[in-house]
C-alpha positions in Angstrom: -39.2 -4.1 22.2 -37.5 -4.4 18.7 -37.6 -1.6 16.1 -38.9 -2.4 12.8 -36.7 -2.9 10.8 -36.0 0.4 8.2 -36.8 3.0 11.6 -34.2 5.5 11.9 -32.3 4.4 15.6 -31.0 7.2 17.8 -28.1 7.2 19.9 -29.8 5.6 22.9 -30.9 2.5 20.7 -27.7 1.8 19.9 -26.3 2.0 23.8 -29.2 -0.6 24.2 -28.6 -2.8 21.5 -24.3 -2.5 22.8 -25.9 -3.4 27.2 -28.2 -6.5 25.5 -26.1 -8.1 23.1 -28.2 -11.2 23.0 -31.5 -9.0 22.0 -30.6 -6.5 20.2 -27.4 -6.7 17.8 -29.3 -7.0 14.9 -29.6 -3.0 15.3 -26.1 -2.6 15.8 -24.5 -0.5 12.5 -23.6 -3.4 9.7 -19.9 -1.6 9.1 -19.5 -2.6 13.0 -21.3 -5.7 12.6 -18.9 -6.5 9.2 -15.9 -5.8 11.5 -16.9 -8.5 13.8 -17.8 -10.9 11.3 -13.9 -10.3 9.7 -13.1 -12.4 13.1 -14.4 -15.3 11.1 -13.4 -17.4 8.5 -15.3 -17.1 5.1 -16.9 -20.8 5.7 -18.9 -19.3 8.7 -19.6 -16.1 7.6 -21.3 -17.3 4.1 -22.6 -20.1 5.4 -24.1 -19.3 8.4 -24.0 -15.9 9.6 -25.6 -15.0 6.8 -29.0 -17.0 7.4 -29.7 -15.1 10.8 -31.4 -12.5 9.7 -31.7 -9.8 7.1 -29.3 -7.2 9.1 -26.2 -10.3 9.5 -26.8 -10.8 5.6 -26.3 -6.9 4.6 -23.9 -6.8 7.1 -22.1 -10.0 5.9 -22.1 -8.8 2.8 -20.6 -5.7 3.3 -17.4 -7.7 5.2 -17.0 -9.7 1.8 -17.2 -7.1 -0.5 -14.3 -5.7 1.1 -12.5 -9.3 1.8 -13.1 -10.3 -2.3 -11.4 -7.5 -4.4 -12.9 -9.6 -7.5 -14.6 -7.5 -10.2 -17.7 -8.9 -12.0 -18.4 -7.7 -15.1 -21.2 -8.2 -17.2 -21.2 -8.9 -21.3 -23.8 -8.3 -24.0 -25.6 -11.0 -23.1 -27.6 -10.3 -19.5 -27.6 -13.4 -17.9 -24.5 -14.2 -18.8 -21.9 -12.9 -15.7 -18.5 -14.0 -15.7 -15.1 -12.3 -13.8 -12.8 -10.4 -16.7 -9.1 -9.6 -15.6 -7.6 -6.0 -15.3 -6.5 -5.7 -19.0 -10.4 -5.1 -19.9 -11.6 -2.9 -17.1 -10.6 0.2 -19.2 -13.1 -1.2 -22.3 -16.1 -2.2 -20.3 -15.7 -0.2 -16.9 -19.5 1.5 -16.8 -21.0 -2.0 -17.3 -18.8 -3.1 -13.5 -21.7 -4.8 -11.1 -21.3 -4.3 -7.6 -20.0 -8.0 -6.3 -22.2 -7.9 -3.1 -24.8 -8.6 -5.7 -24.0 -11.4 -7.1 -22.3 -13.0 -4.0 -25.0 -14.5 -1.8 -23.2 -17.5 -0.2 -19.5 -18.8 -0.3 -20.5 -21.7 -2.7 -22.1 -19.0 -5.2 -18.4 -17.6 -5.3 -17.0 -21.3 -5.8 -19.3 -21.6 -9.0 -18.0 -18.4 -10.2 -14.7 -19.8 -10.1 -15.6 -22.8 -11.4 -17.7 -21.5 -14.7 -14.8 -19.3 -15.5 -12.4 -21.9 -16.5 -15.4 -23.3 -18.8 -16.0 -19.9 -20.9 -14.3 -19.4 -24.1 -15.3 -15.5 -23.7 -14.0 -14.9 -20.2 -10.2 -13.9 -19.7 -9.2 -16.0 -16.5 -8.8 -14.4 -13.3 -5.0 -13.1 -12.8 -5.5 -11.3 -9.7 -7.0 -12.2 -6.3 -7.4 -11.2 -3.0 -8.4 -12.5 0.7 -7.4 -8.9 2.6 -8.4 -9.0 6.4 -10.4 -12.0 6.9 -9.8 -14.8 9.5 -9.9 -17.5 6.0 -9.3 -21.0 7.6 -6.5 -23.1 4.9 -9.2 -25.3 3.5 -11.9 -22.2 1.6 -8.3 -20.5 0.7 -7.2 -24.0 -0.8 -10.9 -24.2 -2.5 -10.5 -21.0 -4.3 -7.5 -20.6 -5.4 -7.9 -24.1 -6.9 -10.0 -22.4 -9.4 -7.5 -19.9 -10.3 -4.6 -21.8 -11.7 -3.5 -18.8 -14.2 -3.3 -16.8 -11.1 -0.6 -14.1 -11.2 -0.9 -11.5 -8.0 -2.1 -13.4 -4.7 -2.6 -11.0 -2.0 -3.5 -12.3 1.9 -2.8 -9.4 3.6 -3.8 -9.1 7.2 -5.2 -12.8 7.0 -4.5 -13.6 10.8 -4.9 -16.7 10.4 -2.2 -17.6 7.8 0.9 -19.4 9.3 3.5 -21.5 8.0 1.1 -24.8 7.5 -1.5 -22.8 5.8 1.6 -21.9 3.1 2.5 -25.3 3.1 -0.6 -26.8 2.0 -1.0 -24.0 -0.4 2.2 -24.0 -2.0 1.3 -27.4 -3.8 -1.4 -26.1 -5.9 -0.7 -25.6 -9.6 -1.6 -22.2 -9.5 1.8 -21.3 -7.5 3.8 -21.8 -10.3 2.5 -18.6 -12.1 2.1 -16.4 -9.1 4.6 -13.0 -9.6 3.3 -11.0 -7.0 2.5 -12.5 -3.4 1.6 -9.8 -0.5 1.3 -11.6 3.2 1.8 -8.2 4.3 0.3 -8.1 8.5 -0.1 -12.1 8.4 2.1 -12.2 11.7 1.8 -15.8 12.6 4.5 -16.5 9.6 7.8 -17.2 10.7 11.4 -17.8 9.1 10.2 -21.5 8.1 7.3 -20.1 6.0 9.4 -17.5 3.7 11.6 -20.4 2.6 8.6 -22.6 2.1 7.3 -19.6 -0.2 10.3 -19.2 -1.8 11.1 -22.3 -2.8 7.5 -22.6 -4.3 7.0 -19.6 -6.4 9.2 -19.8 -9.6 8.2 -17.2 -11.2 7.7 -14.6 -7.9 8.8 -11.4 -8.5 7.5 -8.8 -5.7 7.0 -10.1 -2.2 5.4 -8.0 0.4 6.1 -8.7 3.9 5.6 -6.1 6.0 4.7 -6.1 9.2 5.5 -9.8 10.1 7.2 -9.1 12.7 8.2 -12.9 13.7 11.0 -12.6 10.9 14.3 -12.4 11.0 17.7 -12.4 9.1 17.1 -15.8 8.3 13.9 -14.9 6.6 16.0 -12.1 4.3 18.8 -14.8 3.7 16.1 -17.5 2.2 14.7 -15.0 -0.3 18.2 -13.7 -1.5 19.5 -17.5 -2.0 16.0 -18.8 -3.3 14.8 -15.8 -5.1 17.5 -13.6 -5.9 18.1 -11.9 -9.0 14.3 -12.4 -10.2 13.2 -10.3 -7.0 12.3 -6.7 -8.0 10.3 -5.6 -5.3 10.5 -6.0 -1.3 8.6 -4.2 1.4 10.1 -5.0 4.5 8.2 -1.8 6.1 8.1 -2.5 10.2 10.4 -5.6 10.3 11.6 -5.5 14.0 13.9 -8.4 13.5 15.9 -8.0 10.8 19.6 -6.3 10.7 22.6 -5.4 8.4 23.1 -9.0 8.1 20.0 -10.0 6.3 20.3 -6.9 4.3 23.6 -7.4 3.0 22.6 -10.6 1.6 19.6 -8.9 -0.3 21.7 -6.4 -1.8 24.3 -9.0 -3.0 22.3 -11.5 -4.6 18.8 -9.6 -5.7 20.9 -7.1 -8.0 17.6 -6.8 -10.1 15.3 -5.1 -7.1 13.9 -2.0 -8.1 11.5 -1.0 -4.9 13.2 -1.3 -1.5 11.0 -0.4 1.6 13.3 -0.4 5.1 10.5 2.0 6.6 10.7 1.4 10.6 13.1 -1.0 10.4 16.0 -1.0 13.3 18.7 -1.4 10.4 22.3 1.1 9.9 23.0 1.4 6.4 26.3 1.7 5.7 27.2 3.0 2.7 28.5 -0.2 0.7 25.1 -2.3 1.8 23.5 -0.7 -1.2 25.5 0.1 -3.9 25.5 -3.1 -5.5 21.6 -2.4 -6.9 22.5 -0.5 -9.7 18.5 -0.9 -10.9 17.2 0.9 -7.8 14.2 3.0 -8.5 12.1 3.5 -4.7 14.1 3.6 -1.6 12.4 4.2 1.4 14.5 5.1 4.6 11.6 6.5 6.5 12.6 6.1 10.2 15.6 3.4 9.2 17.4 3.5 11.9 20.0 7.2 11.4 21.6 7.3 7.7 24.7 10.0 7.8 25.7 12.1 4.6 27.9 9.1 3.4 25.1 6.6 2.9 23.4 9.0 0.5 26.5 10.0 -1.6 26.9 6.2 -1.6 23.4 6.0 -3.0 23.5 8.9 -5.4 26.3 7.5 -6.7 26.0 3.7 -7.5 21.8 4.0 -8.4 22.0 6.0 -10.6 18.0 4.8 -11.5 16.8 5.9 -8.7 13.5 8.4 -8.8 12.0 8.1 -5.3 13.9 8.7 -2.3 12.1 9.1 1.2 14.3 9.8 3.9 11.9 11.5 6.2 13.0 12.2 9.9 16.8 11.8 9.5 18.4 14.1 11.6 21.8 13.8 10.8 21.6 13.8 7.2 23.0 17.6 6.3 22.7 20.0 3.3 25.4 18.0 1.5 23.1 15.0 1.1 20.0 17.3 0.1 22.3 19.0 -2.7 23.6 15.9 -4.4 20.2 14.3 -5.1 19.1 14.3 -8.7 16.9 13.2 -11.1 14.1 12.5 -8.8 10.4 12.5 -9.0 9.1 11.9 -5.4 11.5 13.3 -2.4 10.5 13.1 1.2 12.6 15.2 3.4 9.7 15.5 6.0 11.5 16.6 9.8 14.6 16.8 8.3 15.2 19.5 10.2 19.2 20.6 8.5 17.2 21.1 5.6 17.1 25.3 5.0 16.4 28.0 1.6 19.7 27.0 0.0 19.1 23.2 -0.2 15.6 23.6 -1.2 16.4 25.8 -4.1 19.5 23.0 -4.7 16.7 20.1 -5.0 14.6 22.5 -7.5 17.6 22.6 -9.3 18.9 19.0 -9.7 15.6 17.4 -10.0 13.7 19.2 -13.1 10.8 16.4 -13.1 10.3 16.3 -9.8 6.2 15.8 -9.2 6.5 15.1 -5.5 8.1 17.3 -2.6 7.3 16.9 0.9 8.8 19.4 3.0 6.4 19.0 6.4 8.2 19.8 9.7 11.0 21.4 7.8 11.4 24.6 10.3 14.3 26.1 8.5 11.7 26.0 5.4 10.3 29.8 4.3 8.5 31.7 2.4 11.8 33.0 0.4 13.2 28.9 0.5 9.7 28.3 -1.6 10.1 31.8 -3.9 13.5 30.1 -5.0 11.7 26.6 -5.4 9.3 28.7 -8.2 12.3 29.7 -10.3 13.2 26.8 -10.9 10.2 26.1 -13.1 9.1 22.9 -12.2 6.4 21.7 -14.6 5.5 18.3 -13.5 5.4 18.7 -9.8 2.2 18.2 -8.7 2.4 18.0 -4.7 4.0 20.6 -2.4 3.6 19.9 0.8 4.8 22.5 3.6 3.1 21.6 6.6 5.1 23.0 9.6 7.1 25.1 7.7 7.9 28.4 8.7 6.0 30.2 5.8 4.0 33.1 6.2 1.0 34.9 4.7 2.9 35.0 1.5 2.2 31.6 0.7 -1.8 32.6 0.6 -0.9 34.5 -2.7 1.0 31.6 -4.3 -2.3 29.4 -3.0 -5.0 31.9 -4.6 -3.0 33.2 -7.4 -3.8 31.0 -10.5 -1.8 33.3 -12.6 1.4 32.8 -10.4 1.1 29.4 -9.6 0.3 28.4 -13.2 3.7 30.3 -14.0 5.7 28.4 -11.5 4.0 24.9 -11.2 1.9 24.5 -13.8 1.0 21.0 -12.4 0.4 21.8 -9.3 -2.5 19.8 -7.8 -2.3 19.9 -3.9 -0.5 22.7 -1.9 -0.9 21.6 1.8 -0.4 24.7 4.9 -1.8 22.4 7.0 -0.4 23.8 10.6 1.5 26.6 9.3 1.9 28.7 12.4 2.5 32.3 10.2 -0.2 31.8 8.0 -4.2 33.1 8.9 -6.2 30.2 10.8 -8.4 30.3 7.4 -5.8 29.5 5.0 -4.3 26.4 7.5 -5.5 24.0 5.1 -4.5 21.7 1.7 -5.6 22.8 -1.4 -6.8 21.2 -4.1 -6.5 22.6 -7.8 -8.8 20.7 -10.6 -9.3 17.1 -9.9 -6.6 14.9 -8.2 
């Protein structure tokens, strides 16, 4: 017997609904049934899936609101609905329409596309995404047809994007203005498909791959001989494949990057692979492979731009490295465990502006390591996060204390004692101060 539809279903309607798919999906949750439908390509699930019922439609819906990160805005005029870029959000953002009510079909989005390029009021779309969808190459090919001023492409997640799907899209005209490309998770791209890319976008700028983890050194050596000085940004977060080799050739020929991700990746930095990117702003080392004391002197030293530095769960990195950082905003030392009072005082020290300081897992981390941290007077930072840490009930003073903590972070936004063994079970928590 089928519920009507709007009547509240308990747990037990939903264990029926999972034992007879056949009869009763439709009452299945539409997040769950917009998960399934991501299995699909756009084609299908605008098309068709939508037609089944009214539950596949919300739920259909739902999956595409979350695939299109398009934002429709709507003008003076009412029936007049058109797609503005990002550079007018801030003038018109309390007029922003939900898209999942204005996208009914895949060929309704097409239009969209298509009447943009024919309105003389309407900024042309510069940014698009196709997150986490199974797209086939032809709807992809469709769309981005109708963005030719296109300038940040992102497909991340797409699992159905390989090195033929690149190929047919790397002719279209709208590749020639494309700076930012993310195929982050797209992990049926191989070595082939980076050059193809590379050799296609002119104008690219920041290229995130992470996650493929089909690619190799080859893949690195393509975008430093195809790319090179123009790259500024590369995530190469959980890149399995790739060694010192590839890296070396990204540091000699991409001089201009200013965001380096190596995060999981099974490289051993050696202290000349990086010290020919003198523009280095973000370097993340999290879990890179084990980075001694000389890698960081070798880094403090030659980018001397640098304002992020994450170097969470190096265990041989000593004291030394902690007290030469400087001038840094964001620092993640999380589990480095050589890191004690005297180093922490050190980092207050050197970096004035800091607004960023994870210290989680940091056992040699106390209550009098964090008393030091408040003379130095940091103004700007606005995380502290000392999860793990052996701080005690001291900490709940600096937490409750407006009066203190206004005089020594006067920033502050989030102090985190998440786990902190010394502290009362109450006061294990991250708190928040005004809105973050």
């Amino acid at each position: 017997m089928l519920v009507p539809r709007g009547t509240s279903l308990s747990i037990n309607t939903y264990v029926v609904a999972i034992c007879n798919p056949q009869q009763n999906m439709i009452h299945l949750p539409h997040e769950l049934l917009a998960h399934v439908f991501g299995y699909l390509d756009i084609l299908s699930t605008c098309k068709n899936i939508q037609l089944v019922s009214h539950a596949f439609n919300e739920a259909a819906l739902f999956q595409l609101n979350s695939v299109f990160s398009l934002d429709l805005w709507k003008c003076d005029n009412k029936n007049n609905m058109f797609f503005q870029s990002e550079d007018k959000q801030n003038v018109i953002y309390k007029r922003r329409e939900s898209i999942s009510q204005q996208l009914r079909s895949f060929s309704a989005l097409e239009k969209i596309l298509t009447d943009i390029n024919t309105k003389s009021n309407a900024t042309p779309i510069t940014k698009f995404s196709l997150d986490f969808c199974a797209c086939l190459v032809r709807p992809i090919q469709e769309l981005l047809i109708h963005c030719p001023n296109l300038e940040e492409l992102s497909l991340r997640g797409n699992v159905r994007i390989n090195d033929r799907v690149m190929e047919v899209i790397s002719t279209l005209p709208c590749m020639n203005s494309i700076k930012v490309l993310n195929i982050s998770s797209c992990r049926k791209i191989t070595d082939a498909g980076i050059a193809t890319i590379c050799e296609s976008l002119p104008n690219l700028t920041d290229l995130y791959i992470r996650g493929i983890y089909r690619l190799s050194d080859k893949a690195l050596i393509s975008i430093a001989n195809k790319v090179g000085p123009r790259l500024r940004l590369l995530d190469l977060q959980g890149m399995i494949g790739i060694s010192n080799v590839g890296l070396s050739e990204i540091a000699k020929k991409c001089t201009s990057l200013e965001y380096l991700s190596l995060q999981n990746c099974p490289v051993i930095l050696q202290p000349q692979d990086l010290e020919t990117l003198p523009k280095l702003k973000t370097l993340i080392l999290i879990n890179a492979g084990l980075i001694q004391d000389v890698v960081i002197e070798s880094i403090v030293k030659n980018c001397t731009d640098l304002t992020r530095l994450e170097v969470q769960n190096q265990h041989l990195l000593t004291n030394k490295s902690f007290c030469i950082m400087q001038n840094l905003t964001r620092l993640n030392v999380m589990e480095c465990n050589a890191l004690n009072n005297d180093a922490v005082q050190t980092i207050g020290y050197n970096n004035p502006l800091l607004e960023e300081l994870e210290l989680k897992k940091c056992s040699a981390v106390d209550s009098e390591g964090v008393k030091r941290l408040e003379q130095c007077r940091l103004k700007n930072l606005r995380i502290l996060n000392l999860t793990n840490t052996s701080v005690d009930e001291q900490m709940i003073d600096l937490a409750l204390n407006a009066e203190r903590r206004n005089k020594a972070f006067p920033a502050l936004k989030i102090l985190n004692l998440t786990e902190v063994a010394n502290v009362s079970h109450q006061y294990q928590k991250a708190f928040f101060y005004d809105k973050y």
